[in-house]
C-alpha positions as a Markdown table, in Angstrom:
| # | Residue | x | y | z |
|---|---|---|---|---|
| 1 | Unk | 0.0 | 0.0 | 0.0 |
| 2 | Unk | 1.1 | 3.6 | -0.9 |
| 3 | Unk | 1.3 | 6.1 | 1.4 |
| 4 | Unk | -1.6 | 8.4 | -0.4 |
| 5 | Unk | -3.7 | 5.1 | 0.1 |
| 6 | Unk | -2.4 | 4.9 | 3.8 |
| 7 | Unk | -3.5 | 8.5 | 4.3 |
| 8 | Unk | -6.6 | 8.1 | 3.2 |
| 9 | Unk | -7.4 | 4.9 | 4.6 |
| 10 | Unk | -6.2 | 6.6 | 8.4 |
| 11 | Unk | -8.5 | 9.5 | 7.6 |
| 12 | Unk | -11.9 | 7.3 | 6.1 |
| 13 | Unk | -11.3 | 6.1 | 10.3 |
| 14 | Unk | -12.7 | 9.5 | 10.8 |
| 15 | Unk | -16.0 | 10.4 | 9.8 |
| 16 | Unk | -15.5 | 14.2 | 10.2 |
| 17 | Unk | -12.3 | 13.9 | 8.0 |
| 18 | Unk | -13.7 | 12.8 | 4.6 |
| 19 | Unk | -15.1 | 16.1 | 2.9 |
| 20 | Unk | -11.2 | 17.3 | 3.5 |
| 21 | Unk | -9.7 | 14.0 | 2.1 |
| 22 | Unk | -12.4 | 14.1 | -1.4 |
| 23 | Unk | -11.0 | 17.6 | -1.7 |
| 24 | Unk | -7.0 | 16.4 | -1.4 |
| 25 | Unk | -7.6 | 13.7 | -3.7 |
| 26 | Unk | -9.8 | 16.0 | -6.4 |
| 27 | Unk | -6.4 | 18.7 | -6.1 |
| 28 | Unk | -4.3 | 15.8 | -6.3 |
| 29 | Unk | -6.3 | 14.5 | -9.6 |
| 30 | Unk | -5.6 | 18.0 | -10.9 |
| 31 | Unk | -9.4 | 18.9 | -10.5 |
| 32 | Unk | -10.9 | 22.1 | -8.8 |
| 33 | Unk | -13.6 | 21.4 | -6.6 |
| 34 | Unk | -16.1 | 23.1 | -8.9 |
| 35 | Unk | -14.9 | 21.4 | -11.7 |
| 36 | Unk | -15.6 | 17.9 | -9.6 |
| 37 | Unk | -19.3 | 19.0 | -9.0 |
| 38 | Unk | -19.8 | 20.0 | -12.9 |
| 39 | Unk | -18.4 | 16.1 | -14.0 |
| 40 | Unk | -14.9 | 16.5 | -13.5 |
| 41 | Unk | -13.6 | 18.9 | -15.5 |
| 42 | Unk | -9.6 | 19.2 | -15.3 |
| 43 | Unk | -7.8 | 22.9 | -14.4 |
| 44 | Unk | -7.1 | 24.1 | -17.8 |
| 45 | Unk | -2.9 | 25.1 | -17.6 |
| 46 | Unk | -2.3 | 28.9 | -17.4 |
| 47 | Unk | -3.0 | 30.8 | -20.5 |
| 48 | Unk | 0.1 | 32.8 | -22.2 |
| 49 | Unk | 0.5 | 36.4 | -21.9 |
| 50 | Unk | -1.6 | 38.0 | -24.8 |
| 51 | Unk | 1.2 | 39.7 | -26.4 |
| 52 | Unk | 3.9 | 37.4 | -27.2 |
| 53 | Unk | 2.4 | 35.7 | -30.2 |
| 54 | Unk | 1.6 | 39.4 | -32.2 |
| 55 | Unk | 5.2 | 40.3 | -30.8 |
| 56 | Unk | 6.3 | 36.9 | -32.8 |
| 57 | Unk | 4.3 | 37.5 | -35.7 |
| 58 | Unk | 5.3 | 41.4 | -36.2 |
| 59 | Unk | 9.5 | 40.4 | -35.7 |
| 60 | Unk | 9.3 | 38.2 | -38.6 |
| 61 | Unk | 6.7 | 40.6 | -40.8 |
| 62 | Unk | 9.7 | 42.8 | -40.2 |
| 63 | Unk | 12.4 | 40.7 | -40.9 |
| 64 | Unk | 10.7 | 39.3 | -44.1 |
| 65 | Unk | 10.2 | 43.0 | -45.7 |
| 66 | Unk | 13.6 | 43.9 | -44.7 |
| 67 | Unk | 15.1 | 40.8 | -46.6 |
| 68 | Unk | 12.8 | 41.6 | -49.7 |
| 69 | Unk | 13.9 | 45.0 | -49.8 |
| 70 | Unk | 17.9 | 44.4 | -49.5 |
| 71 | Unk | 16.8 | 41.8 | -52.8 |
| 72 | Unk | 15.4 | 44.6 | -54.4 |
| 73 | Unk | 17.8 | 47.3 | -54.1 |
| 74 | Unk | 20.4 | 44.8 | -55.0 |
| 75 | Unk | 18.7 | 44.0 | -58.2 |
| 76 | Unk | 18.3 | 47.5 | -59.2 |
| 77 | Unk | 21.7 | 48.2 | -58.5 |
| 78 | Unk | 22.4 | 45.8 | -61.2 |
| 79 | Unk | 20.0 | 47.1 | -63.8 |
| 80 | Unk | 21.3 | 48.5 | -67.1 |
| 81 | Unk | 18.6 | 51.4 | -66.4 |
| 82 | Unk | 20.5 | 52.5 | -62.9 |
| 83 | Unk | 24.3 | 51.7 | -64.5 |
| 84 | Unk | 23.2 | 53.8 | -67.3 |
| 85 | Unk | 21.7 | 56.8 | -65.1 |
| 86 | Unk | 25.1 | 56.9 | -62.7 |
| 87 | Unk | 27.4 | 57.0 | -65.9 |
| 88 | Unk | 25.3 | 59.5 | -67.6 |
| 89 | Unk | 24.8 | 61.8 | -64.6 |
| 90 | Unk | 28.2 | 63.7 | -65.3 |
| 91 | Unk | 28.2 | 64.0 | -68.7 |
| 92 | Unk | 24.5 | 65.5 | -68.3 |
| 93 | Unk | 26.2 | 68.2 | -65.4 |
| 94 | Unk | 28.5 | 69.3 | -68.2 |
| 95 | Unk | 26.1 | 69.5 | -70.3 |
| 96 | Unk | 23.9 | 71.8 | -68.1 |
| 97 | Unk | 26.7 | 73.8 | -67.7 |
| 98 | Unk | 27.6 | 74.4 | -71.3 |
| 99 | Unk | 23.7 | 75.2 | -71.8 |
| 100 | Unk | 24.1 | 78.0 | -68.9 |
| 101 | Unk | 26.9 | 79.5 | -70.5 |
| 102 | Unk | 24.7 | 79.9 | -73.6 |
| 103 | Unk | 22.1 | 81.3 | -71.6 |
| 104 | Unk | 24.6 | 84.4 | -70.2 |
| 105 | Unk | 25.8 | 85.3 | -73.5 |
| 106 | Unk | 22.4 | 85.1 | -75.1 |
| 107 | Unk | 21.3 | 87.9 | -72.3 |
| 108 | Unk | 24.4 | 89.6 | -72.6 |
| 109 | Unk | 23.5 | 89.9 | -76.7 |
| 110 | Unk | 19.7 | 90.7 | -75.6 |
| 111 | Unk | 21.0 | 93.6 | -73.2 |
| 112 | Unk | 23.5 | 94.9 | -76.1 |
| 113 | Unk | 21.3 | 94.3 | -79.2 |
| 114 | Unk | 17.7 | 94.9 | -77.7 |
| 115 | Unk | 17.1 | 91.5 | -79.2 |
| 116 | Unk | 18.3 | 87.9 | -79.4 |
| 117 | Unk | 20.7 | 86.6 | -82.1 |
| 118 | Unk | 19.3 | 85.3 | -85.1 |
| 119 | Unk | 21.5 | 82.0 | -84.5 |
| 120 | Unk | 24.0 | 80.5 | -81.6 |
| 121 | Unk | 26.7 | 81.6 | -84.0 |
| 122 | Unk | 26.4 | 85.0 | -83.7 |
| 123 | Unk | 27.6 | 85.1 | -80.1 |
| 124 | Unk | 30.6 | 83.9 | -81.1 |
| 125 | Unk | 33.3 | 85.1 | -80.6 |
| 126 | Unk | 31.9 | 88.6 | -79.2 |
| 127 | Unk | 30.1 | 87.2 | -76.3 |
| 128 | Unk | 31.9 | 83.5 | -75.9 |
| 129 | Unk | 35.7 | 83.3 | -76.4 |
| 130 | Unk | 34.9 | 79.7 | -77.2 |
| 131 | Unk | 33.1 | 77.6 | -79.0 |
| 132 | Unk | 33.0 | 74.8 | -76.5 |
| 133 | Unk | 30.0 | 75.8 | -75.5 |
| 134 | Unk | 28.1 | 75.2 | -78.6 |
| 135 | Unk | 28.8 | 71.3 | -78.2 |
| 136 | Unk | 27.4 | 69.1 | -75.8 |
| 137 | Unk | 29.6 | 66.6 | -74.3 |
| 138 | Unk | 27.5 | 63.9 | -75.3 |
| 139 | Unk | 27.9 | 64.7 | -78.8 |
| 140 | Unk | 31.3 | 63.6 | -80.2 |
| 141 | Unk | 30.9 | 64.8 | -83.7 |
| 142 | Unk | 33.5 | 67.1 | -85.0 |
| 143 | Unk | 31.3 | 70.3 | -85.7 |
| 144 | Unk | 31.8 | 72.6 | -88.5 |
| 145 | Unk | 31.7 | 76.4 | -88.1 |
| 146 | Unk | 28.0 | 77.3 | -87.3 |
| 147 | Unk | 27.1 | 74.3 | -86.3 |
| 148 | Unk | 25.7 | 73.4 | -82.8 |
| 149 | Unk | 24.7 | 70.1 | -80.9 |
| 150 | Unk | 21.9 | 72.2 | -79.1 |
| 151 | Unk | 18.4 | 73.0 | -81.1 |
| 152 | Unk | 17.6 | 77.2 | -80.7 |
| 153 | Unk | 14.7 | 79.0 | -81.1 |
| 154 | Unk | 14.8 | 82.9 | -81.2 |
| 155 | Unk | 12.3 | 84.7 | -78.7 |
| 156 | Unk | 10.5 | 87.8 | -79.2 |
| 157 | Unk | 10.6 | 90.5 | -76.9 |
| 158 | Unk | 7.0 | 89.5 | -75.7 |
| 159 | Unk | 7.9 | 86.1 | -75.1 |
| 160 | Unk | 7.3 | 85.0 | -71.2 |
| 161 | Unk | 11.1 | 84.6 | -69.4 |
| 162 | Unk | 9.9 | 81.2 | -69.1 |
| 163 | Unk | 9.7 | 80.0 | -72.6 |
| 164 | Unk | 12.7 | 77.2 | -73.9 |
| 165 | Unk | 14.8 | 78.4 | -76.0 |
| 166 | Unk | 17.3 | 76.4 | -76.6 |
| 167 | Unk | 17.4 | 71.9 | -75.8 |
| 168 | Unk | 19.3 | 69.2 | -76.0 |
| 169 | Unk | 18.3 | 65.8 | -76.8 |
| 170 | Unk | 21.4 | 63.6 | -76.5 |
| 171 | Unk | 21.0 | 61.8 | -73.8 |
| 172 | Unk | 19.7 | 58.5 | -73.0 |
| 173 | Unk | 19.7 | 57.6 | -69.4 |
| 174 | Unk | 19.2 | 53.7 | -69.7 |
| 175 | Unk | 17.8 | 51.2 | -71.9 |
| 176 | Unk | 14.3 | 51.5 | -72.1 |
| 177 | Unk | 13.6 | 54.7 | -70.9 |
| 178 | Unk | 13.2 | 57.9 | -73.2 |
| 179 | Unk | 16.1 | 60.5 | -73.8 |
| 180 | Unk | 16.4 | 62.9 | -71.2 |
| 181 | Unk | 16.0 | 66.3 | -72.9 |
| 182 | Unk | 17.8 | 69.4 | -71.0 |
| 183 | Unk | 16.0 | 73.1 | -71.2 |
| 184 | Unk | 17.1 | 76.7 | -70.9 |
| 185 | Unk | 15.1 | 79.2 | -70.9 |
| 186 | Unk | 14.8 | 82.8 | -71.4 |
| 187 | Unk | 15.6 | 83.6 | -68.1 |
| 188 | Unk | 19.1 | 81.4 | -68.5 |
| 189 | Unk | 17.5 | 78.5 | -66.0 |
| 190 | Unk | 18.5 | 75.1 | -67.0 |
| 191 | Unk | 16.0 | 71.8 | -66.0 |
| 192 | Unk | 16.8 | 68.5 | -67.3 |
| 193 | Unk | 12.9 | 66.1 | -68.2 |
| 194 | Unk | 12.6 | 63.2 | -69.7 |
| 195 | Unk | 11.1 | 63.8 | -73.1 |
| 196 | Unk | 7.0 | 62.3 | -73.2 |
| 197 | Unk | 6.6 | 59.4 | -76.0 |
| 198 | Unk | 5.6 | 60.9 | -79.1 |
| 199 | Unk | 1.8 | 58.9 | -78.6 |
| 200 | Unk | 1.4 | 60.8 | -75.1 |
| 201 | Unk | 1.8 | 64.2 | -76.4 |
C-alpha cells in the first residue's frame, strides 16, 4: 500500500475527515472542486500572456520585408537602367553647364542688341571666347563652323522669361527609358525632363 492510500485509509477512520480527504484527492487528480461537481472537469494550464504571439508574428513581418527590400535594391543596383543613369549623370552636369553659359551670353546679346541673335553663332566670338560651348559633351561629332549640338529657337521680346529656348536631346539615361531632354530658358534657368513618348503628347 502507498502512502496516499495509507493516508486516506487513516483518515476514512474518521468520519469528520472525509469532505477534506475528497477535496486532497480531487487537487491531487488535478481537478478544482467546482470542476468535480460540474463532472470533473480538469484545471485548464495557465494561459500565455496575450502579447507574445503578435510580438512573434510582427518580428518576422519585419524581418521578411527587410530581406525583400535588400533583394530589391540589389537588383536594381544591377539594372542596365540604374548603371546607365550613374554613368550618364556627369556628362548631363556638363552638359547643363555648357547650356548655362549659352544662356549668359544670349542675355548679354539681348542687353546689347535689344534682341536675341538670329542664331547660336552670332555670339561667337563677341560674347563667348569659345566655341565649346556650342557642343554638348555627349555629342562627339567634330562640328563645323556654325554648327551646334543644341536645337535654338529665337524669342521675341513678348515672349514669357519662361519659354525654352534652346534643348538638348542627347541623352539616354538607360535602356528603355526615353532620352532625357535638357532646357534653358529665357531667363538662362536650365532643368533636365525626360522627353514624353511621341503617342502621349
Amino acid at each position: 500500500m502507498n502512502s496516499c492510500a495509507l493516508v486516506v485509509a487513516i483518515a476514512l477512520t474518521e468520519p469528520s475527515n472525509r469532505p477534506m480527504i475528497e477535496l486532497v484527492l480531487l487537487r491531487f487528480d488535478g481537478m478544482t472542486e467546482e470542476g468535480a461537481q460540474m463532472g470533473g472537469i480538469p484545471e485548464t494550464p495557465r494561459k500565455r500572456s496575450r502579447w507574445v504571439v503578435p510580438l512573434v508574428i510582427l518580428a518576422v513581418v519585419v524581418v521578411a520585408g527587410l530581406t525583400l527590400v535588400a533583394i530589391g535594391v540589389l537588383m536594381a543596383l544591377k539594372s542596365s537602367t540604374v548603371q546607365g543613369i550613374v554613368k550618364e549623370a556627369p556628362v548631363i552636369a556638363e552638359c547643363e553647364t555648357r547650356l548655362k553659359t549659352l544662356g549668359a551670353a544670349l542675355n548679354r546679346y539681348e542687353v546689347s542688341h535689344g534682341e536675341y541673335p538670329p542664331s547660336l553663332e552670332s555670339l561667337y566670338p563677341e560674347y563667348l571666347d569659345s566655341r565649346r560651348p556650342f557642343q554638348c559633351p555627349a555629342d562627339h561629332r567634330k562640328l563645323s563652323s556654325g554648327e551646334s549640338s543644341y536645337s535654338y529657337t529665337r524669342p521675341g521680346k513678348r515672349v514669357s522669361d519662361s519659354a525654352v529656348i534652346s534643348r538638348c536631346r542627347r541623352h539616354v539615361a538607360g535602356k528603355g527609358l526615353p532620352p532625357f531632354v535638357i532646357l534653358l530658358r529665357k531667363d538662362g534657368s536650365v532643368s533636365g525632363v525626360f522627353e514624353a513618348p511621341q503617342g502621349s503628347r
